[in-house]
C-alpha positions in Angstrom: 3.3 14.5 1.4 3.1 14.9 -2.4 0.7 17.1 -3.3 0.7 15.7 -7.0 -2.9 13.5 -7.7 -2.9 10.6 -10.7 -5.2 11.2 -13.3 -7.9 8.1 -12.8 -8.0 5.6 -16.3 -11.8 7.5 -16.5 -12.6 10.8 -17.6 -12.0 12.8 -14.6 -15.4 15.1 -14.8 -17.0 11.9 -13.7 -19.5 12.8 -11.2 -19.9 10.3 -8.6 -23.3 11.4 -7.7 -24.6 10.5 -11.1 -23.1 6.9 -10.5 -21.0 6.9 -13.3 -17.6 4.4 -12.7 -14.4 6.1 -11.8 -12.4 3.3 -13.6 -12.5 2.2 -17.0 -14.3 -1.2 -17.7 -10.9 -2.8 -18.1 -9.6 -2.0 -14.5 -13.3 -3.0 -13.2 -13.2 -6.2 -14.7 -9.3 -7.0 -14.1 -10.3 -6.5 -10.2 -13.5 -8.2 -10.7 -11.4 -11.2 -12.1 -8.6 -10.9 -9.5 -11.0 -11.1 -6.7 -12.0 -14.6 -7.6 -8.9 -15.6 -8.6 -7.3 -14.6 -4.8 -10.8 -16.2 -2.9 -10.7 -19.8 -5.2 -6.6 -19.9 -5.2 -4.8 -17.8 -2.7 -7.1 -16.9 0.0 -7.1 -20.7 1.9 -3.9 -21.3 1.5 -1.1 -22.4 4.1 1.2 -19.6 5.8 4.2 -20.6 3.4 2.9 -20.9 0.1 4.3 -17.2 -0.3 5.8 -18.3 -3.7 2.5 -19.1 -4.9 0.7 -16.1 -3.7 3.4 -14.1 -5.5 3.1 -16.0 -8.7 -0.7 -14.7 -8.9 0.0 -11.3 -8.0 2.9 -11.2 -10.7 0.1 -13.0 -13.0 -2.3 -9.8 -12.7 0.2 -7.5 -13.2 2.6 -7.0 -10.4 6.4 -6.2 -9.8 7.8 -8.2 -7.1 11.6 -9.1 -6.3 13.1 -12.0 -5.0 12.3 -13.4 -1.1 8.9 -11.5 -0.5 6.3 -12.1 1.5 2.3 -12.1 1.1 0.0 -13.3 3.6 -3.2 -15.2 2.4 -5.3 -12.9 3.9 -3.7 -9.5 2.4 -6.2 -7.6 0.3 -4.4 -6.0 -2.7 -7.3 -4.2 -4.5 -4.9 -3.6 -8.4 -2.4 -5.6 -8.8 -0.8 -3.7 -11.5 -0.6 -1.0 -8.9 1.5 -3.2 -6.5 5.8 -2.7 -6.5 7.4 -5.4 -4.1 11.3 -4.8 -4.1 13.2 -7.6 -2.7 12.2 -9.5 0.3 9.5 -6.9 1.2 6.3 -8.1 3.4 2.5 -7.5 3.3 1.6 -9.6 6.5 -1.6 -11.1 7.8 -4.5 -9.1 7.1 -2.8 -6.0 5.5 -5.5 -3.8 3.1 -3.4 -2.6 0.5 -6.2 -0.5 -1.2 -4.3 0.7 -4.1 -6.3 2.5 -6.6 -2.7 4.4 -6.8 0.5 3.3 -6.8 2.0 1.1 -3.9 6.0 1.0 -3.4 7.8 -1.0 -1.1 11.5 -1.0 -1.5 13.4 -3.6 -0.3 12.9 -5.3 3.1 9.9 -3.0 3.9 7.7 -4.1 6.0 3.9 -3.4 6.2 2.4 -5.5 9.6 -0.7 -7.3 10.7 -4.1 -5.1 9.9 -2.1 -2.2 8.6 -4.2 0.2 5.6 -2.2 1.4 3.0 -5.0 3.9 1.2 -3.7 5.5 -1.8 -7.6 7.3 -2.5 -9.3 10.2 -1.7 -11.7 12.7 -2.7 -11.5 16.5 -4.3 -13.4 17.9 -1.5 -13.1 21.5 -3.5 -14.9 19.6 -6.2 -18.7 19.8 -6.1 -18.6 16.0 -7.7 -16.7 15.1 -5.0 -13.7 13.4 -7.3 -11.9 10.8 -6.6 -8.3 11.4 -6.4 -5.2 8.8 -6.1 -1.8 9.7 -4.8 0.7 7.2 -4.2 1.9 5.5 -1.5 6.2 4.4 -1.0 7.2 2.7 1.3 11.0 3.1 1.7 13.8 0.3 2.0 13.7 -1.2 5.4 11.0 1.0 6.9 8.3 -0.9 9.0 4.6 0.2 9.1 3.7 -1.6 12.3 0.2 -3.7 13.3 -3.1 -1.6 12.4 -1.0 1.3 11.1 -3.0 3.6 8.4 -0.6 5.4 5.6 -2.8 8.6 3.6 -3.0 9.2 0.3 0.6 10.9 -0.8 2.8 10.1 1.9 6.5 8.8 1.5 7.7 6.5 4.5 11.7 7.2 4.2 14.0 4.5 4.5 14.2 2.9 8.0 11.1 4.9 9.2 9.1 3.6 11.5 5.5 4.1 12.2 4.2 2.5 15.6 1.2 0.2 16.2 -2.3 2.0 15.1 -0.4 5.1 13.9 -1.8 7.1 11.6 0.5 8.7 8.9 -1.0 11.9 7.0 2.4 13.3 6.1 5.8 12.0 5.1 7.9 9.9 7.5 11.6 10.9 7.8 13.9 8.0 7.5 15.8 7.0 10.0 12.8 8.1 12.6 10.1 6.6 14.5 6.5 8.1 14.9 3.2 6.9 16.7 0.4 8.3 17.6 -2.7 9.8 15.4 -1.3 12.2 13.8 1.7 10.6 13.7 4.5 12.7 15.4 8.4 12.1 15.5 9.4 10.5 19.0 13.1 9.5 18.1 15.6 8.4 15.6 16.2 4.7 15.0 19.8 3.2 15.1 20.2 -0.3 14.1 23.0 -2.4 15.6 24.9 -2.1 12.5 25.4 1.3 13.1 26.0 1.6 16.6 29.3 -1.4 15.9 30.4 0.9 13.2 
């Protein structure tokens, strides 16, 4: 998992007991803006309007390759926080709550209901401070149906983390984990490999 936190856009001795923001105005009105924009154009929208969903998220400030995929009913919470390589997907009712960085390389796949939370809190810190660490999502790997990835954790390429699993620490690629913690149960070979 990396241990390395991103600064938040606000001054980090913010306490959040004293309800000051965490985010500057600019990122609280960009998602304040966004969220209308995906409810009154993107959130009703047929299945394969993909291209159209993308066209938003690029709009606010995404990076997204060729061939992806994005539900209507995915909940990105920063678009400029969002990196799509080619032909990724964010499925039905995927919560990508990325007050950090999001990466999915290419072909990734993040399923049905799964939580991608790149925010947490300082709990050393009597103001309780937020904290981001960023979430990647390697090249092929597949987060399966109501999966949860931390703060910090690196899915490797062609990992794969089972229905409901919950991921606290880096997956190895080329493995599969379930279970909450998530825990290693075998390696994954792809066809590919076993004809070669």
């Amino acid at each position: 998992m990396t241990e390395q936190t991103t600064p938040l856009p606000s001054s980090p001795s913010k306490n959040i007991f004293s309800g000051a923001p965490s985010f500057s105005f600019r990122n609280r009105l960009t998602r304040a803006v966004w969220a209308v924009v995906w409810a009154v154009f993107a959130s009703w929208t047929p299945p394969p309007l993909h291209r159209w969903r993308i066209f938003l998220l690029r709009a606010f400030g995404a990076k997204i390759g060729a061939g992806c995929r994005v539900y209507r009913s995915v909940r990105v919470w920063y678009p400029p926080h969002l990196v799509m390589g080619a032909q990724a997907v964010m499925g039905p009712r995927v919560n990508c709550y990325n007050q950090g960085m999001v990466t999915l390389g290419e072909r990734a796949i993040v399923s049905q209901g799964a939580h991608l939370c790149t925010g947490t809190h300082d709990i050393r810190d009597t103001s309780f401070q937020l904290v981001t660490r960023p979430i990647t999502i390697g090249a092929d790997a597949w987060i399966a149906a109501e999966a949860f990835v931390a703060p910090g954790v690196t899915c490797g390429e062609r990992a794969v983390l089972g229905a409901r699993g919950v991921a606290f620490a880096d997956l190895q690629p080329n493995m599969v984990y379930r279970g909450n913690p998530a825990v290693k149960i075998k390696a994954r070979f792809l066809q590919r490999d076993e004809q070669s």
